[in-house]
N, C-alpha and C positions, 0 to 999 in steps of 0.2 A: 410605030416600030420601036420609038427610044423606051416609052412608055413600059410598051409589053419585056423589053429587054431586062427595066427597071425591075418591074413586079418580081423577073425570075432570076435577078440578084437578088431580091429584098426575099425571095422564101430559099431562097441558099443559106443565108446569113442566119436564118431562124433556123433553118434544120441544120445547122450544124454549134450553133449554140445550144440546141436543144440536146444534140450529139455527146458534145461536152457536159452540158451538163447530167447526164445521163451514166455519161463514164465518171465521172465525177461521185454521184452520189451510189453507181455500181464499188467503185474503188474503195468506202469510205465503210463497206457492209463486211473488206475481208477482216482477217486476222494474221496479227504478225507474229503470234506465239503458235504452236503444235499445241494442240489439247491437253499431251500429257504437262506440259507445262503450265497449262494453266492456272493461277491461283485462286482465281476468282475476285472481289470487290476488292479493292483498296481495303474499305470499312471492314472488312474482314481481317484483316491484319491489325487492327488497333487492338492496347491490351484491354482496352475494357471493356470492349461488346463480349460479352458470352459467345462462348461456344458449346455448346452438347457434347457432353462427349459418347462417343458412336462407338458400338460394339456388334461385328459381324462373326458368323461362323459357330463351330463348337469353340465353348471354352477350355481351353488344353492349360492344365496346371502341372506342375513339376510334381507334383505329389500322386495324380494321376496318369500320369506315363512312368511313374515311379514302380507301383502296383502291376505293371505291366509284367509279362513271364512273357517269353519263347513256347509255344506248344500248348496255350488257351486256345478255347476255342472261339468262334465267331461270336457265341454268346456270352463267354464272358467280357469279352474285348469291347463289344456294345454296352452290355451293362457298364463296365466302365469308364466309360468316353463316350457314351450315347452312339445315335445314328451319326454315321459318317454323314459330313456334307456334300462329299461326293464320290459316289458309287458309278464306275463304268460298268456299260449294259456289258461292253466284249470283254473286258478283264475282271469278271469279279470274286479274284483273289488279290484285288488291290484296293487299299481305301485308303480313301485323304482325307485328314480334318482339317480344316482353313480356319485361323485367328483372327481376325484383325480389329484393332483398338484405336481410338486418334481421342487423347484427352484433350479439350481445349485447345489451345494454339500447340502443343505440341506435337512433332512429327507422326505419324499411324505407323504402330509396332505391329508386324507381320510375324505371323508364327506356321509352321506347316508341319504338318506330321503326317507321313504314307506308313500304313502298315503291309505286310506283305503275309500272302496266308498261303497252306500248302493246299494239293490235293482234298488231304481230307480234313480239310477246312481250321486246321492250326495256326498259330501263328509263327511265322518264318524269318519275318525281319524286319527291323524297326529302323526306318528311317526319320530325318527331319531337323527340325531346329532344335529341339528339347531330345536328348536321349535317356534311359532308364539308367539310373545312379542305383545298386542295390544298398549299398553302404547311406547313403543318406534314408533311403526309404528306411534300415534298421534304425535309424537316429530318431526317426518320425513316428516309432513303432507309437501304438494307442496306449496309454496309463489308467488304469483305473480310476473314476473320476467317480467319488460320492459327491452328491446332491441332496441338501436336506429343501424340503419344501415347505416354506409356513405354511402356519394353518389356516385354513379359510375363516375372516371374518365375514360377518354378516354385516352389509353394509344397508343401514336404515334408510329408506325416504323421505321426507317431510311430515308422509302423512301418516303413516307406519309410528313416528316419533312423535309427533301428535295426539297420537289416540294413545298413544302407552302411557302420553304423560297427562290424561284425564281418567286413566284407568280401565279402560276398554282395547285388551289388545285382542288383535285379531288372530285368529284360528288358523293355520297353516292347512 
């Protein structure tokens, strides 16, 4: 009877060390940061690993919401600033273009622009980060830009410069 008493301490002692260590290595799986916090590696924060830098979204430039008018229509607004990144199925007289840039270790610059479009399919109103400057876009106006091109030389091969210089040149 002592025996038998013994065995059913001695498998108590094991299921609850087992217990513990169970909670233990459950305990050691959470997180003490929210995701949005997360940073990620350590190693990631030193200046000299690289970083890529990461470009999502349409590109929205001031020069291009500059060109923008009230009362374009969908198609020129697209040629302009491309496909919206995001077009709702139930409002679409609403488009958004989404930016976003993270150079290397520096922080990701957020940019949003909604355009707002009427009935018949105009544009109504310009929302966002960037708005339309008409005075800068005149300062940006295009300048005539002449171009002169050299002229093409003919650039010899080995073998081309070879033969010419035994006196056998070849026939084009």
């Amino acid at each position: 009877m002592q025996t038998r008493c013994f065995l059913d301490m001695r498998k108590l002692v094991y299921i609850s060390i087992l217990g513990c260590l169970v909670a233990l290595a459950t305990a050691g799986c959470s997180r003490d940061k929210k995701p949005e916090e997360y940073r990620g590696s350590v190693l990631e924060e030193l200046p000299f690993v690289y970083k890529m830098t990461v470009q999502q979204g349409n590109i929205i430039t001031e020069e291009m919401v500059d060109r923008l008018e009230l009362g374009m229509n969908k198609r020129q607004v697209q040629f302009l600033l491309g496909t919206p990144l995001l077009t709702d199925f139930f409002q679409t007289d609403r488009w958004d273009y989404t930016y976003t840039i993270q150079r290397g270790h520096d922080p990701m610059e957020i940019r949003y622009l909604t355009l707002y479009f009427q009935e018949d399919d105009s544009l109504a109103r310009i929302e966002g980060d960037i708005r339309p400057n008409p005075a800068r876009a005149q300062a940006r106006e295009p300048q005539e830009m002449v171009v002169s091109v050299p002229d093409y030389r003919e650039r010899k091969g080995l073998l081309k410069r070879g033969l010419e210089t035994i006196g056998l040149e070849p026939k084009d």
